[in-house]
N, C-alpha and C positions, 0 to 999 in steps of 0.2 A: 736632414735634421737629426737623425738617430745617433750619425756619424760624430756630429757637433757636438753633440749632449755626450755622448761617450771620451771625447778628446777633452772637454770640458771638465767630467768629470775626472781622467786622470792627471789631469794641473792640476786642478788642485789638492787631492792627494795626493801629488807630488809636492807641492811645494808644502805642506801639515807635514809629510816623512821629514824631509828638508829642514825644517823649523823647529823638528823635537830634535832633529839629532844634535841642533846646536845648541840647546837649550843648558844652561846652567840651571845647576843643580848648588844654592849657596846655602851655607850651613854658620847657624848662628854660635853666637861663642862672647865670651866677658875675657878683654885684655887685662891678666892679672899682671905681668911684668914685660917691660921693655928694653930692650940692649941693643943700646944704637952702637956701642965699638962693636959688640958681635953681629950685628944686622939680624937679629932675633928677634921673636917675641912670644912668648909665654899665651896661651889662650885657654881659657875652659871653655870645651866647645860640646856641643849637640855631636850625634852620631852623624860620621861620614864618612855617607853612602858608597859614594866613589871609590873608596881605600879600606870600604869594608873595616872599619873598625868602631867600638862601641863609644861612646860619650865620657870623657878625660881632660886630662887638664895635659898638654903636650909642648912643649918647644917647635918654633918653625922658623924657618928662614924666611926673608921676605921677597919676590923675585925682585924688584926694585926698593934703591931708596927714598923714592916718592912715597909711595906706602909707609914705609916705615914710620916717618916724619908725621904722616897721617895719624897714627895711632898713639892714643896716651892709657894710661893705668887706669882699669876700671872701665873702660870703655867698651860699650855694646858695638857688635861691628855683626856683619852678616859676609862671610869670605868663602875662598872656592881655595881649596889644597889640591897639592897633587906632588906626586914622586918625581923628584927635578935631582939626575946624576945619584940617586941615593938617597938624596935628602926632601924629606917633609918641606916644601914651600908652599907658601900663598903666593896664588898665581893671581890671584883675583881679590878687592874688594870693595863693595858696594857703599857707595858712597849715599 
């Protein structure tokens, strides 16, 4: 029974390590402009964490054009960036 309890208890601490390590981290933001020929968009966003940078208003690429489409001016969005080739993209967002 010791054994059980023991192997028990490391699943499932495995799988909590497992489940933070995927864990998004999304960062709120107000779409102030949109440029669907550049595949842009404009965001004033909260501090992200990820990219270690403070709370600004930034240009990003978007990793698809499904997103893009998604988003209009003014719009509250909750998104996930990250450094793609160089460039600031939203990799991610929450619908």
């Amino acid at each position: 029974m010791n054994k059980l309890t023991g192997f028990l208890v490391a699943a499932v601490l495995g799988t909590v390590a497992a489940t933070a390590a995927f864990a998004t981290d999304y960062t709120r933001g107000t779409v102030k402009k949109v440029d669907l020929k550049g595949k842009k968009v404009t965001i004033i966003h909260e501090e992200l964490k990820n990219l270690d940078m403070p709370a600004m208003t930034m240009v990003f690429r978007m990793a698809d054009d499904t997103m893009l489409e998604k988003v209009q001016e003014g719009q509250e969005v909750e998104f996930v960036a990250d450094r793609i080739n160089g460039n600031l993209t939203v990799i991610e967002l929450k619908e």
